[in-house]
N, C-alpha and C positions, 0 to 999 in steps of 0.2 A: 347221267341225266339226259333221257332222249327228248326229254322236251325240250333244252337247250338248241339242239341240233337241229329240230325241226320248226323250231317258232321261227328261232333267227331267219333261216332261210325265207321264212312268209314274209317278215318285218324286213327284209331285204329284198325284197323283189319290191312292196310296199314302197320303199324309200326310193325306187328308182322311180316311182313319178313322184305326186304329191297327195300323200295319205287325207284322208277326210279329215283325221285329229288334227294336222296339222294348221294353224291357224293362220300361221307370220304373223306371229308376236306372243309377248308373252301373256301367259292366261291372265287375266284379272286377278280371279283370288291370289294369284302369289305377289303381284303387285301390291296390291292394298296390304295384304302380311310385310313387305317391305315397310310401307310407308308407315304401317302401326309400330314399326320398331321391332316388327315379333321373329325376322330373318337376319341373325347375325354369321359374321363368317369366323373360319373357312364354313363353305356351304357345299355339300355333293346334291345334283340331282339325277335323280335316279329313274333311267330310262328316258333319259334328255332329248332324243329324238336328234332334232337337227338341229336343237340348241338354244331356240329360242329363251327360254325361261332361264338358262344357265348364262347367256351373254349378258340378258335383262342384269344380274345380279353380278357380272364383272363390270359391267358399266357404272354398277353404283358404286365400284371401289374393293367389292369383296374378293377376297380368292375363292376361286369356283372353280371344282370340277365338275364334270359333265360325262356320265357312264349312262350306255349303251351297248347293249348285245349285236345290234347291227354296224357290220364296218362301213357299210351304204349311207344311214342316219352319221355315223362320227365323221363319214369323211365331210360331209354336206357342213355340220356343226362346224368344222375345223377349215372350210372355205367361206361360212359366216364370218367367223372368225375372224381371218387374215383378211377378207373384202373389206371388214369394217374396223379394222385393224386395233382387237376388241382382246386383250389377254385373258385369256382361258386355258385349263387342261382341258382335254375330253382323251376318253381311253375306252375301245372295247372289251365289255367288261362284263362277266354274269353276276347278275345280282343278287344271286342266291352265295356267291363266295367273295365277297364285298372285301373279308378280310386280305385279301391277296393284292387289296393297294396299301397296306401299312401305313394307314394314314388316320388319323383321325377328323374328324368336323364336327362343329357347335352345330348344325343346321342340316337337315336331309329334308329336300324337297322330293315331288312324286306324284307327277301330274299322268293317268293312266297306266302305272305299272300295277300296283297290287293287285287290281280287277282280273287281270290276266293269271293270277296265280291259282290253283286249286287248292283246295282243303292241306293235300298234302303235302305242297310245297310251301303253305307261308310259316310252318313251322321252322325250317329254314332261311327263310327270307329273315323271320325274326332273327334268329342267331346271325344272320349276316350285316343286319342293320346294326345290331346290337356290337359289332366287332369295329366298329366304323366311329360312331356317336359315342362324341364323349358323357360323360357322369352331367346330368343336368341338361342335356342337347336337346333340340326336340323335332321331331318329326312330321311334317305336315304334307299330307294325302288328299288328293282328289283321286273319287273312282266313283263310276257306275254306283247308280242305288238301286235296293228292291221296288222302287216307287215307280219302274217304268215297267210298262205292259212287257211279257215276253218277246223278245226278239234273236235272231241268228247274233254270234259276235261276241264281246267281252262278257261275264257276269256280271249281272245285278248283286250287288253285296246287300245281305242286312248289316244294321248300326253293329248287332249282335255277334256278329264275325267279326265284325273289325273288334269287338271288345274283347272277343276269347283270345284273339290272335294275339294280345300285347297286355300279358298279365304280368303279374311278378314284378320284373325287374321294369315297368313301365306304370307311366298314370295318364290315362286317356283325358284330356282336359277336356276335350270340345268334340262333334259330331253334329254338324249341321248342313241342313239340306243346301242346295245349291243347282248351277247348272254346269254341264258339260259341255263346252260350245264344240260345235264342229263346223266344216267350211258351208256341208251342207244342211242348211236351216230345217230340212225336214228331220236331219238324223239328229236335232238337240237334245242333248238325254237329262234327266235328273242324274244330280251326285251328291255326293257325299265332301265335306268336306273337315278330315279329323284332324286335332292336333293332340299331339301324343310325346310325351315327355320321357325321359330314359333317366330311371334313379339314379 
């Protein structure tokens, strides 16, 4: 997987100062999916960054892990942590082989991971999610949509990808526009936000 090798190191130089996506705090929509009752635990999120969105959800009592490809975002996540003396796991992790924490969870959050995947990697990412999430779990995505003008950076997803990507053994409940906050207010992008349930 050479993409592994070379993303990591970009999302690691990244984490050594403070990336755009990153907001300090947790995103709204995964908030409100709390408070609807729709995020129960244990809960993985995936691609956790520096942890925010994965503390938000130890705070409220859940068991949370927290996976991340950069050791720079885990270590940062994992001194949230202890600062705020906030129980969490977090673990350096590739999301494409998810099963190699033998773990299961009702709940997989995923605020700008799948954006970054190509055609021929979310075939894998499915099999990886799917290794994780138990019977019934469900999965909820924020990423990039087509609805914003071309720009350098993540892809733009249509609704359409995220549908082919999670056939079968999945039922896409919802796909609804939204925004992508970033810190900077010119880079606000449109997103996607799906919920997606595992037979």
């Amino acid at each position: 997987m050479a993409w592994f090798g070379s993303v990591r190191r970009m999302f690691d130089e990244c984490y050594r100062s403070t990336p755009v996506w990153e907001i300090g705090r947790p995103r709204k929509q995964f908030v409100d999916l709390f408070s609807e009752g729709k995020i129960t635990g244990p809960v993985i999120d995936i691609g956790c960054g520096s942890g925010d969105i994965a503390l938000f959800f130890a705070e409220q009592g859940l068991e949370t892990w927290g996976v991340d490809f950069s050791p720079e975002a885990i270590r940062r996540a994992e001194e949230k942590a202890g600062t705020r003396g906030i129980r969490a796991t977090f673990r350096v992790q590739n999301a494409l082989v998810l099963g190699d924490l033998d773990r299961q969870f009702a709940t997989a959050t995923d605020s700008g991971f799948f954006h970054n995947l190509d055609k021929r990697e979310r075939p894998a990412f499915e099999k990886s999610l799917a290794a994780v999430l138990s019977p019934g779990g469900r999965y909820f995505m924020l990423c990039f949509s087509n609805d914003n003008p071309p720009a350098p950076g993540p892809r733009h997803i249509p609704q359409q990808e995220i549908r082919d990507c999670f056939t079968g053994g999945w039922t896409v409940d919802s796909i609804s526009p939204t925004v992508f906050e970033c810190t900077d207010p010119a880079r606000r992008h449109r997103g996607w936000l799906a919920a997606i349930t595992k037979k």
